[in-house]
C-alpha positions as CSV (number, residue, x, y, z in Angstrom):
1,X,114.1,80.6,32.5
2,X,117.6,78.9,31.1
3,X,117.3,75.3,31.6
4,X,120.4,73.5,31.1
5,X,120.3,70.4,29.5
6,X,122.1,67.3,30.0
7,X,123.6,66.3,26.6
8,X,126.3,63.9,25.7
9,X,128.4,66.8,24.0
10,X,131.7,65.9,25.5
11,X,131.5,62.2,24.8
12,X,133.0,60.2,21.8
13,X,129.5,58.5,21.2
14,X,128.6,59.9,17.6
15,X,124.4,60.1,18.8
16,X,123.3,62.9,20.4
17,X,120.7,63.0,22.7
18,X,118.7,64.3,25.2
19,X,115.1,63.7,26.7
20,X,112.3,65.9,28.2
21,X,109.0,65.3,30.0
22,X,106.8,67.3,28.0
23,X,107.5,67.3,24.5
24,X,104.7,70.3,23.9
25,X,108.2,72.8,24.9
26,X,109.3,70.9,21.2
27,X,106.6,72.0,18.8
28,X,107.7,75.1,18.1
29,X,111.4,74.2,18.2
30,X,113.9,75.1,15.1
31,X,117.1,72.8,13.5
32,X,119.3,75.3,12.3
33,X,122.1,74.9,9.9
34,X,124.5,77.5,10.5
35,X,126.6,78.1,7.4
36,X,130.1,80.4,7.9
37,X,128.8,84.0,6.9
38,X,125.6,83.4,7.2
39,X,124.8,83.6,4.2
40,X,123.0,80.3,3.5
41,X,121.7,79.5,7.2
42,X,118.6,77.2,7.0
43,X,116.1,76.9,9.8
44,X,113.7,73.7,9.6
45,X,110.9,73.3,11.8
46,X,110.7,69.9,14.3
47,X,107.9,70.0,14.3
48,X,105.4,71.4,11.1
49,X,102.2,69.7,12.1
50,X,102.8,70.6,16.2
51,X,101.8,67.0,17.0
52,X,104.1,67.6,20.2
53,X,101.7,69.9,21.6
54,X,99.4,67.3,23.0
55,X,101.8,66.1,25.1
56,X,104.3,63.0,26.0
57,X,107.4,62.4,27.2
58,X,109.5,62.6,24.3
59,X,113.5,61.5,23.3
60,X,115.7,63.4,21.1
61,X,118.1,61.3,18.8
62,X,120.4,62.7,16.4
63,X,122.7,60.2,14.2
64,X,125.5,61.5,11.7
65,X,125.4,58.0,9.1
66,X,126.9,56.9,6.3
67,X,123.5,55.8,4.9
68,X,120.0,56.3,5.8
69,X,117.6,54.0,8.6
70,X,115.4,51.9,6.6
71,X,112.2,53.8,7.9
72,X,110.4,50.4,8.7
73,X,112.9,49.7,10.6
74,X,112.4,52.9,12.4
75,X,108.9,52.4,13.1
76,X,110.3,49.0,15.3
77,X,112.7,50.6,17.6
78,X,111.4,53.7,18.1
79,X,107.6,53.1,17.4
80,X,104.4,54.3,14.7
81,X,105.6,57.1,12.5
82,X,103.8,60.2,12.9
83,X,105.5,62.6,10.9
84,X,108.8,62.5,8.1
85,X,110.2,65.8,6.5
86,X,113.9,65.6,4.3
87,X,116.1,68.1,3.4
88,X,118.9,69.0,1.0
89,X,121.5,70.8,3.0
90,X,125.2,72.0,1.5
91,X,127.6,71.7,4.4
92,X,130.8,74.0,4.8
93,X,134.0,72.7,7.0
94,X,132.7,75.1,9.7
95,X,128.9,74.6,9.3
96,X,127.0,73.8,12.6
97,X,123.8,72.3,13.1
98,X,121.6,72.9,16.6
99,X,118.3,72.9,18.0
100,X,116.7,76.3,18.9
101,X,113.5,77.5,20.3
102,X,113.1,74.7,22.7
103,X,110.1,76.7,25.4
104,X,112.1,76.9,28.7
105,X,115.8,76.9,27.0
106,X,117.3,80.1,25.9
107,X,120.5,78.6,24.1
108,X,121.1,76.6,21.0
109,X,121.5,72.9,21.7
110,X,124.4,72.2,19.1
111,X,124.3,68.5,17.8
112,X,127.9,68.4,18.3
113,X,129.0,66.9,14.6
114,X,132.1,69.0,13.9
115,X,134.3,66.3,11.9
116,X,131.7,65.8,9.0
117,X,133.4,66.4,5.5
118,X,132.2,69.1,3.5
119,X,129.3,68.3,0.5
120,X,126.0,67.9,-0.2
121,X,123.9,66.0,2.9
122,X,120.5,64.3,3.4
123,X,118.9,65.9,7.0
124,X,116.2,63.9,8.1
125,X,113.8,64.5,11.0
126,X,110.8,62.1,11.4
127,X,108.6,62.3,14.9
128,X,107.5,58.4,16.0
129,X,105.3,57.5,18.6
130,X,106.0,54.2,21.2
131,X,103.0,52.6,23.1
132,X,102.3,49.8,25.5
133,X,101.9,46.9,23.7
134,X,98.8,46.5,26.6
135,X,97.1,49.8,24.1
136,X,96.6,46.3,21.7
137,X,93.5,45.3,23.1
138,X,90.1,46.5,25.0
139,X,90.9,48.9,27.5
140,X,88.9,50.8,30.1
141,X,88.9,54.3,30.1
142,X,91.0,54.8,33.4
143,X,94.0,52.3,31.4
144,X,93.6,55.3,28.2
145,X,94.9,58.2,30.8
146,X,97.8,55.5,31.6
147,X,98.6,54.5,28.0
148,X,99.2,58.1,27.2
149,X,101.2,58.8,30.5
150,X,103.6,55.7,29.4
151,X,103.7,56.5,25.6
152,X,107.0,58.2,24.2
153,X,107.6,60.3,21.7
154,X,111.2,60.3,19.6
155,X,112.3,63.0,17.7
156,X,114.7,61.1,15.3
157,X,117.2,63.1,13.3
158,X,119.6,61.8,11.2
159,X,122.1,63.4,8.1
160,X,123.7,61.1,5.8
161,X,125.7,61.7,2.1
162,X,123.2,62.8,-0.2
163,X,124.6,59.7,-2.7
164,X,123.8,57.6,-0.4
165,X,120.0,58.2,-0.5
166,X,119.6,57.3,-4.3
167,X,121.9,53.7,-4.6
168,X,120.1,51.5,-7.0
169,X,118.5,49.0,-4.5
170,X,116.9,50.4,-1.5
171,X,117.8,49.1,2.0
172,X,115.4,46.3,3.7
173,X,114.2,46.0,6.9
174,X,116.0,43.7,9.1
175,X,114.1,44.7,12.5
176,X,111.2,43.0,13.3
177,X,108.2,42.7,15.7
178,X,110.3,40.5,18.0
179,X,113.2,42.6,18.3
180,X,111.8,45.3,20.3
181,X,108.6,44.5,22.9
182,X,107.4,47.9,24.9
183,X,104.8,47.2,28.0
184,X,104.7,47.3,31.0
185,X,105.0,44.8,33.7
186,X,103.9,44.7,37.6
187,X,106.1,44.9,40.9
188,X,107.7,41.1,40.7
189,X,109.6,42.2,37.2
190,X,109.7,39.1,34.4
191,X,111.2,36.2,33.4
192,X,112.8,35.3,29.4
193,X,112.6,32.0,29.2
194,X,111.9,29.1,26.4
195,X,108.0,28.0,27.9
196,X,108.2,24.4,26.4
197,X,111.4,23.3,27.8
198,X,111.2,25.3,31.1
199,X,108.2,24.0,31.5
200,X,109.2,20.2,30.8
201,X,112.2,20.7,33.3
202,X,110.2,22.5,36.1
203,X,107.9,19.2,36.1
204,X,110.7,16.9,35.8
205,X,112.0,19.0,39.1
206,X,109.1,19.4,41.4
207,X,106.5,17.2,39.9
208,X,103.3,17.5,37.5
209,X,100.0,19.5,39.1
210,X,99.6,23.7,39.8
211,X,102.6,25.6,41.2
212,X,103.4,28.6,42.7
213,X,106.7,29.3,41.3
214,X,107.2,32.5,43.2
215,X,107.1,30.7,46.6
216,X,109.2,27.9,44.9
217,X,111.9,30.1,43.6
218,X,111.9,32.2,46.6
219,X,113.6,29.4,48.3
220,X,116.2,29.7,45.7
221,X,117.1,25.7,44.7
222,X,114.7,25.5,41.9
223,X,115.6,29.0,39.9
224,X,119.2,28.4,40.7
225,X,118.9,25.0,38.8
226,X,117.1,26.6,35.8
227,X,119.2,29.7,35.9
228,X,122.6,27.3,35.7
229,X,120.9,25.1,32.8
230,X,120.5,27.8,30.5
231,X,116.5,28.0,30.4
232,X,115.4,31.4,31.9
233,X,116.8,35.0,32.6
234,X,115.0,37.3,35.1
235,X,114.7,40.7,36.1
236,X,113.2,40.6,39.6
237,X,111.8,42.8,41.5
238,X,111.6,45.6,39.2
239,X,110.0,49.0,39.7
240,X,106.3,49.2,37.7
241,X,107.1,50.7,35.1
242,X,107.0,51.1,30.8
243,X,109.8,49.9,29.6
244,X,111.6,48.4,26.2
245,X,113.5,45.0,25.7
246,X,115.6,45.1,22.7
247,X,117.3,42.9,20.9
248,X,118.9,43.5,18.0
249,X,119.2,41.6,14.9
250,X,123.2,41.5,14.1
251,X,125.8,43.9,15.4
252,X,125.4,46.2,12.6
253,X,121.8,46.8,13.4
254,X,122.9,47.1,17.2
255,X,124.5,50.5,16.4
256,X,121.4,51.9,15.3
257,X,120.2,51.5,19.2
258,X,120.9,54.8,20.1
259,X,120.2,53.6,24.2
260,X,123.6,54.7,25.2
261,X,123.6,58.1,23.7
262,X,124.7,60.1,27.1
263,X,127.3,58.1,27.1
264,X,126.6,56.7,30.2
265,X,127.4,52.8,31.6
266,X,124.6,50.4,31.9
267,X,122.5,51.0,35.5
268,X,122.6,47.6,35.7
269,X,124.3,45.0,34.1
270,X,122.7,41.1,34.6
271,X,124.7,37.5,33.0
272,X,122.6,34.3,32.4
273,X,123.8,31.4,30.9
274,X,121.8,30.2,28.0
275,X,121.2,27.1,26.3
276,X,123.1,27.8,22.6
277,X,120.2,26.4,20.7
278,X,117.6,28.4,22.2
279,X,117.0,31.6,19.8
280,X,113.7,32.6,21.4
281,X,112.4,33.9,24.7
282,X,108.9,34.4,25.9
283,X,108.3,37.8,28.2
284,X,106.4,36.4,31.1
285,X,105.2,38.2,33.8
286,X,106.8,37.4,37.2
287,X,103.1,37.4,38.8
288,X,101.8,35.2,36.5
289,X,104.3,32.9,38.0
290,X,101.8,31.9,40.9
291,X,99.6,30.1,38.5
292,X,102.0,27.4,36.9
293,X,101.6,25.9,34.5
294,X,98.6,27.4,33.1
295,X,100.4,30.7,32.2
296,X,102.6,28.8,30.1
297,X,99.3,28.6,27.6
298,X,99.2,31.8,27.5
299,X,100.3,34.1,24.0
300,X,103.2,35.8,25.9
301,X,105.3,38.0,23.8
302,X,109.1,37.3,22.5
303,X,111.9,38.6,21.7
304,X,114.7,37.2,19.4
305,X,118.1,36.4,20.3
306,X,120.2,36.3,17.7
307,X,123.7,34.3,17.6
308,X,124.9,31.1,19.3
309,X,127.0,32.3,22.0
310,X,125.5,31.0,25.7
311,X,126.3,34.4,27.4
312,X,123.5,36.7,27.7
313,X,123.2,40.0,29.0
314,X,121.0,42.2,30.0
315,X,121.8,45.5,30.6
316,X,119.5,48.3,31.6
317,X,119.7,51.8,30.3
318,X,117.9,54.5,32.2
319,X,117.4,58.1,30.4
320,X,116.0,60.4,32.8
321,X,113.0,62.9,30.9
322,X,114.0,66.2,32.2
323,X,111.5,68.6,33.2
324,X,111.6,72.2,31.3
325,X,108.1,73.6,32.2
326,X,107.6,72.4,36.3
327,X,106.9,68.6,35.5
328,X,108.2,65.6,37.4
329,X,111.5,63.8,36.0
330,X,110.3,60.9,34.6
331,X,112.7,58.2,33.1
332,X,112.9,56.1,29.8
333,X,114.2,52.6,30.9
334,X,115.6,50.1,28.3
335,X,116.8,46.4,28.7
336,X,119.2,45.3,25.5
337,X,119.7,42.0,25.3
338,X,123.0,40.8,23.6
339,X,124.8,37.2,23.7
340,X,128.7,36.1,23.9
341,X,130.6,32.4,22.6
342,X,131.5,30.6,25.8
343,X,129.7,30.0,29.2
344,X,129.5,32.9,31.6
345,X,132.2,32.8,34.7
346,X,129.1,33.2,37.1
347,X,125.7,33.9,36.9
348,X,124.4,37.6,38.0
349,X,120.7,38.1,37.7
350,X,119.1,41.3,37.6
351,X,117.2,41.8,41.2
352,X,115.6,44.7,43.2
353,X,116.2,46.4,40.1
354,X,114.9,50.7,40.7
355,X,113.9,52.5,37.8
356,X,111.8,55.4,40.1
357,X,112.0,56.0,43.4
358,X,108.3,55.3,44.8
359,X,109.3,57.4,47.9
């Protein structure tokens, strides 16, 4: 069987990617480094310790750099790291590099990096593992079959300058807990919002005393008023699902978020306005909603927003897990969050957003 992948190796975006349901059809796979003649091909295992074989969906990300990923900041965006392997590799001005022996796919997948300058490179593989931050506490056995179902694997490959991987002072970590947040959340979606002033504004609104803010913003007045003040962003009505909220740090750490890789547009793209001041949004559940305001006590997550700019968006990513061995499509959903200077020309929230079609 010839499965034919869906790879971004027409498109100007310098990551490569792709992304399959099982990643057990990985463990045995090969990076080769095809040199001209032959002569000094290399072939690297993915995989040495087959930790694929057990099973997950799993994203492939491969990233020509000028320098390499500080590996804690790794761990952040795409999760625990299970494995690391580097190698020393001599590139020639027609040297190729490609993925073989992927179970189900008879052809080399070629990385696509034909512009890199000939000299000595850095090739780095490392396998990390993203799970549900829900995994963090107590769970019943039935919620361990579902935490494995939602966790992700990423097969993370990058090649930079081999100077480049002994300067003097080693890179530091500029990604954080609160940059990235993986879970998942029910059928109503969520809200980002900053709890203590939402919560002094909604009571200003409507009055002290328990609240059902779904029925309340269902009738629209009160979430357009908090919506045009700057105080929450929602995704409503989203699909259950596992999905990731970033946020990166600075710009130059956005290009590490390799989201876009198929060079595909947003799904979906969503514009709040938001208070300038406000550098930090709780993840609230949209459910929880019906019990205001004692959700606002509880520890939500959050996720940083960096800069001053009172434009943010929210655009949603969707990387469909193709299936190589007879399993469902399954897909890898992201949310990045990124702000702009100046007030947004009209407010477009993200609602009845579909990230699997439940029929």
């Amino acid at each position: 069987m010839n499965t034919p992948l869906h790879t971004n190796s027409d498109h100007q975006n310098a990551a490569f990617g792709f992304a399959l349901a099982d990643s057990s059809v990985l463990a045995e796979a090969k990076l080769l480094v095809s040199q001209p003649g032959g002569a000094d091909d290399l072939q690297l295992d993915i995989d040495p310790q087959r930790l694929m074989k057990d099973g997950r969906k799993v994203s492939v990300i491969a990233q020509p750099l000028e320098s390499p990923v500080d590996r804690q900041d790794a761990n952040i965006i795409y999760g625990q790291e299970l494995a690391y392997v580097q190698y020393a590799v001599d590139l020639k001005k027609d040297s190729t590099i490609s993925i073989a022996s992927i179970e189900g796919v008879e052809q080399p997948v070629n990385l696509g990096w034909s512009a890199l300058a000939e000299g000595e490179y850095e090739l780095r593989i490392s396998l990390h593992m993203k799970t549900p931050r829900i995994a963090e506490g107590a769970l019943e056995p039935e919620q361990l079959a579902m935490v494995k179902y939602a966790q992700v694997i990423t097969v993370y490959i990058s090649l930079f300058p081999a100077e480049t991987a002994s300067l003097a002072l080693p890179s530091q970590p500029v990604w954080t807990r609160n940059h990235h947040v993986f879970d998942s959340y029910g059928r109503g979606g969520f809200i980002l919002a900053d709890l203590p002033r939402l919560a002094k504004r909604v009571e200003e609104l409507i009055g002290p005393g328990n609240h059902n803010l779904i029925e309340q913003f269902a009738e629209g007045e009160l979430s357009d008023t908090l919506l045009e003040e700057g105080l929450m962003a929602i995704a409503w009505g989203v699909t259950p699902w596992c999905y990731s909220l970033y946020s990166a740090p600075d710009q130059p750490s956005a290009r590490m978020l390799a989201v876009d890789k198929l060079g595909d547009e947003p799904e979906r793209k969503g514009i709040y306005h938001i208070d300038p001041s406000i550098q930090q949004l709780s993840i609230v559940p949209a459910n929880e909603l019906a019990y205001w305001p004692a959700c606002v006590q509880n520890d939500w997550p959050v996720i940083d927003v960096a800069g001053e700019g009172e434009t943010l968006h929210m655009n949603l990513y969707t990387q469909i897990c193709e299936s190589v061995n007879g399993l469902h499509e399954n897909p890898l959903p992201s949310f990045v969050l990124t702000r702009s200077q100046g007030k947004p020309e009209a407010i477009i929230p993200l609602i009845d957003v579909v990230i699997v079609d439940e029929e």
